[in-house]
C-alpha positions in Angstrom: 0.0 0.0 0.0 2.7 2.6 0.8 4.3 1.9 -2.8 1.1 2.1 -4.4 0.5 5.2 -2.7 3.8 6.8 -3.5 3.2 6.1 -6.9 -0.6 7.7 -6.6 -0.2 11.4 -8.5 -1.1 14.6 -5.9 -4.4 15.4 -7.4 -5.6 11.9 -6.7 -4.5 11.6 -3.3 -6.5 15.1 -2.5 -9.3 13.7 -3.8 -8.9 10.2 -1.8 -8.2 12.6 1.3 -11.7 14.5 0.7 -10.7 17.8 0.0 -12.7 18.2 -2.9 -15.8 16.3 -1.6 -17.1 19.2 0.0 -17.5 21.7 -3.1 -18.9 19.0 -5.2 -21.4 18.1 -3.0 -22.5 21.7 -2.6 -22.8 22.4 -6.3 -24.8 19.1 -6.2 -26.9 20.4 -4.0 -27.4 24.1 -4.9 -28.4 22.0 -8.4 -30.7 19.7 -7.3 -32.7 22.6 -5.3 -32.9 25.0 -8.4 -34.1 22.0 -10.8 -36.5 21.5 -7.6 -38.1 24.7 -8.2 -38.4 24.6 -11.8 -40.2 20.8 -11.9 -42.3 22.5 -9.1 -42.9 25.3 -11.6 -43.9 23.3 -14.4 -46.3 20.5 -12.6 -48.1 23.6 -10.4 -48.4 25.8 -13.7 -50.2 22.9 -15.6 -53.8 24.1 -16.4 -56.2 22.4 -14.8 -54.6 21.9 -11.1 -53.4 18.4 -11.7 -50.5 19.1 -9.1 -50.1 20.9 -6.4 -47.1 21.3 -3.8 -47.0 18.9 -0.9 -45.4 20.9 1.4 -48.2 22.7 3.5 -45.6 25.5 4.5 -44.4 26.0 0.7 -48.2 26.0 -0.5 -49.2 29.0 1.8 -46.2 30.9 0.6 -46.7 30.0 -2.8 -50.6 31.2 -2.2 -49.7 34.2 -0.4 -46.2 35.5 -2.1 -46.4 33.7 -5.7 -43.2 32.1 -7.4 -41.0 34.7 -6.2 -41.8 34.1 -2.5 -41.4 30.4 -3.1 -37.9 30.7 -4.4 -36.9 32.8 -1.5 -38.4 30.8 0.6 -36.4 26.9 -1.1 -33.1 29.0 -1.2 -33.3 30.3 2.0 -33.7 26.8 3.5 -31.1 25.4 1.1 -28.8 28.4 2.2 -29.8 27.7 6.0 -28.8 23.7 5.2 -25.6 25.0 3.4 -24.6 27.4 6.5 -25.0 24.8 8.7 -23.0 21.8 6.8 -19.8 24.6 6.1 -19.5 25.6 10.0 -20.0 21.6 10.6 -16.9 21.6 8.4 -14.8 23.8 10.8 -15.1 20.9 13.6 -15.7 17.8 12.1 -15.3 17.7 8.3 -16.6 13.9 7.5 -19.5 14.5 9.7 -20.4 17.9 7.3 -19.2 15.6 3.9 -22.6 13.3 5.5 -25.2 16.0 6.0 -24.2 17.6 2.9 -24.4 13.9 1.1 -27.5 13.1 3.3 -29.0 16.4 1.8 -28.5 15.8 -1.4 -30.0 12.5 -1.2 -33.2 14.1 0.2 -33.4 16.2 -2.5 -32.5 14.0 -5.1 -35.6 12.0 -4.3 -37.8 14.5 -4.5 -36.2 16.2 -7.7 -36.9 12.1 -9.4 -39.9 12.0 -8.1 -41.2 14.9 -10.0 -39.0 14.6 -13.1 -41.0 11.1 -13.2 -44.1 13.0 -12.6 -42.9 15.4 -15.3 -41.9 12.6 -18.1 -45.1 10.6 -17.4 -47.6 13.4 -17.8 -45.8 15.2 -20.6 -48.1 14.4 -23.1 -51.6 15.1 -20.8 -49.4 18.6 -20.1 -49.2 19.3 -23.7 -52.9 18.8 -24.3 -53.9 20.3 -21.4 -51.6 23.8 -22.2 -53.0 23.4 -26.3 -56.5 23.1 -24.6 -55.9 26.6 -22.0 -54.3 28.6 -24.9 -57.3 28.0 -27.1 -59.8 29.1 -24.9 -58.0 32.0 -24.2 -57.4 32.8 -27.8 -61.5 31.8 -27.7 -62.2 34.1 -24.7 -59.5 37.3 -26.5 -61.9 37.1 -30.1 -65.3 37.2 -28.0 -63.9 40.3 -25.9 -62.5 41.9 -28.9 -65.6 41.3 -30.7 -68.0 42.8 -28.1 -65.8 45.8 -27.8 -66.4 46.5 -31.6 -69.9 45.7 -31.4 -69.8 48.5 -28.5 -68.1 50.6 -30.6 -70.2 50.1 -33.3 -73.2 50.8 -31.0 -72.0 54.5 -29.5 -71.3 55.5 -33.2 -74.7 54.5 -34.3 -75.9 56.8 -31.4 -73.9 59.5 -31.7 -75.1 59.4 -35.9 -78.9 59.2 -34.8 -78.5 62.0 -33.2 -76.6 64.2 -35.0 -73.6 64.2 -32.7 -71.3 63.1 -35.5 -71.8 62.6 -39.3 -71.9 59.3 -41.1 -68.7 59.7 -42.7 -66.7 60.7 -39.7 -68.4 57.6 -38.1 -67.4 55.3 -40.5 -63.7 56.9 -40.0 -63.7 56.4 -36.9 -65.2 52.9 -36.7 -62.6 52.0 -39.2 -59.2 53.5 -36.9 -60.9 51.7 -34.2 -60.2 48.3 -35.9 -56.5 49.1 -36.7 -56.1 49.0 -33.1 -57.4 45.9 -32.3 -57.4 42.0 -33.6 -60.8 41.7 -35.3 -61.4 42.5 -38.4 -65.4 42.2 -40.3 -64.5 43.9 -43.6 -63.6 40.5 -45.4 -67.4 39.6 -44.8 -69.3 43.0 -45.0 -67.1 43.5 -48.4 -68.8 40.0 -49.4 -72.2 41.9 -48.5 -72.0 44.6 -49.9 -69.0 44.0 -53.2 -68.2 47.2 -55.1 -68.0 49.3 -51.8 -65.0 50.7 -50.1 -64.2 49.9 -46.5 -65.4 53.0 -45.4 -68.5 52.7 -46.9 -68.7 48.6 -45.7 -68.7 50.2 -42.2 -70.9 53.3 -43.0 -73.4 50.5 -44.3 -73.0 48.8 -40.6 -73.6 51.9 -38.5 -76.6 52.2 -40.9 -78.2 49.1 -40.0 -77.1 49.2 -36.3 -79.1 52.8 -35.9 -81.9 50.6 -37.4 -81.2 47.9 -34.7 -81.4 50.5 -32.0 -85.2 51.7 -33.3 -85.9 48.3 -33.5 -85.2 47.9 -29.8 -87.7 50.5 -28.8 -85.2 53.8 -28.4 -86.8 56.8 -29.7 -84.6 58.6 -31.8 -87.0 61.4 -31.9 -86.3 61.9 -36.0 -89.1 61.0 -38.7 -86.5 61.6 -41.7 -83.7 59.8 -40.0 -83.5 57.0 -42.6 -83.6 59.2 -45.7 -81.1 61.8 -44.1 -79.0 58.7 -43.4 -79.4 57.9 -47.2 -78.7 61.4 -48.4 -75.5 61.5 -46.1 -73.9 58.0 -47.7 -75.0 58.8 -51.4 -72.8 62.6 -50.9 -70.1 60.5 -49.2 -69.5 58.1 -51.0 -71.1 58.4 -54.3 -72.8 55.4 -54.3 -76.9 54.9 -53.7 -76.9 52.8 -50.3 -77.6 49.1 -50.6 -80.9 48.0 -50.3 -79.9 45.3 -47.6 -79.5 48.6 -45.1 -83.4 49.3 -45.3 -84.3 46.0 -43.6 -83.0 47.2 -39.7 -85.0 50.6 -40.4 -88.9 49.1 -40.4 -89.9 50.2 -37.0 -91.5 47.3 -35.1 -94.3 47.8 -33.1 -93.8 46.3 -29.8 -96.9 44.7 -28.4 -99.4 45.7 -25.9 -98.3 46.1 -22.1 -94.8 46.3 -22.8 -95.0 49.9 -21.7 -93.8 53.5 -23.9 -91.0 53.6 -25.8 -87.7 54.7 -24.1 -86.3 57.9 -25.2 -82.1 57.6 -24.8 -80.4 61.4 -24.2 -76.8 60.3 -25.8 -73.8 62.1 -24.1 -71.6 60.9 -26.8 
């Protein structure tokens, strides 16, 4: 043994001697707890609450503090665990090289146990995250959708009553669009073919004033429809389509349903 060891290069014997155990064990373990926090991550952020984090502590802070809270709250125990294995050092270094190794080991379950979690469920995952982003790409056209049909609806008002002229509303209406992902010009332009955009949309805030008669607001104006006509034909040199008359024949509403309401536009 003492020839083999005399024959043994320096680097080798250090090793043998534990010198570097220490440091590699601590990388080991500052690695394990970061991938810790990042399986966590990915098996808590799949939709659907399929996982959830065991540890009662880490769940409250994790509830109360979100992901940043969490990972100050792993790192300061793996810092804690780290303090206390390098001042172990100072008196008895196998007895730190065993709660550092012991450590890792702890961890090291847990990190396989969700990297198994992880690989198995992958697939589900996948689905699951395809399934969440289409409902919000679902839930974004439906808002974006009722904001135009809102927008539509104050510039029908605001041309009923005289607050702004067709063109201007059409203009305006059109601006609006730019600025958000929806566009309905592909099918008014099958509609109405031969019109500009602007006229498409002037056509639509035509027929939406009608809806609003047709819902029992008085717009107080008998020559509203033909002033509406007059307005597109200067604007747009075009006689208005046809198809806009059929939102402008006033429908009586039936007995009992009480007078017609009478809408003072701010707009």
């Amino acid at each position: 043994m003492a020839c083999g060891a005399l024959f043994t290069p320096p680097l080798i014997r250090t090793v043998q001697r534990g010198s570097y155990t220490r440091p590699v064990l601590i990388a080991l373990f500052v690695g394990l707890s970061v991938t810790d926090l990042y399986l966590t991550w990915q098996l808590i952020e799949t939709p659907g609450r399929v996982f959830y984090e065991a540890n009662p502590v880490a769940a409250r802070i994790l509830q109360k503090f979100g992901w940043w809270g969490l990972a100050a709250y792993k790192f300061a125990c793996a810092g804690t665990m780290l303090g206390a294995a390098i001042l172990l050092a100072r008196w008895n270094r196998r007895a730190a090289r065993r709660v550092l190794f012991l450590a890792c080991a702890c961890v090291g379950v847990v990190v396989g146990y969700s990297g198994l979690l992880f690989l198995t469920h992958a697939r589900g995952r996948q689905e699951l995250l395809a399934q969440q982003a289409r409902g919000e790409a679902i839930e974004q056209a439906s808002r974006v959708r009722r904001q135009y049909k809102n927008r539509l609806r104050h510039l029908a008002l605001a041309v009923a009553f005289e607050r702004r002229p067709l063109p201007q509303a059409a203009a305006n209406l059109r601006a609006f669009l730019a600025t958000v992902d929806h566009d309905p010009l592909p099918g008014l332009r099958s509609l109405w073919p031969g019109l500009d955009d602007e006229a498409c949309l002037a056509v639509a805030v035509i027929r939406e004033v009608g809806h609003l008669d047709q819902e029992g607001i008085s717009l107080d104006n008998a020559g509203l429809f033909p002033r509406l006509e007059t307005e597109f034909a200067a604007a747009f040199r075009t006689a208005l389509p046809h198809i806009a008359r059929e939102t402008h024949h006033r429908q009586t509403p039936p007995p009992g349903n009480g007078p017609l309401r009478t809408v003072q536009a701010s707009l």
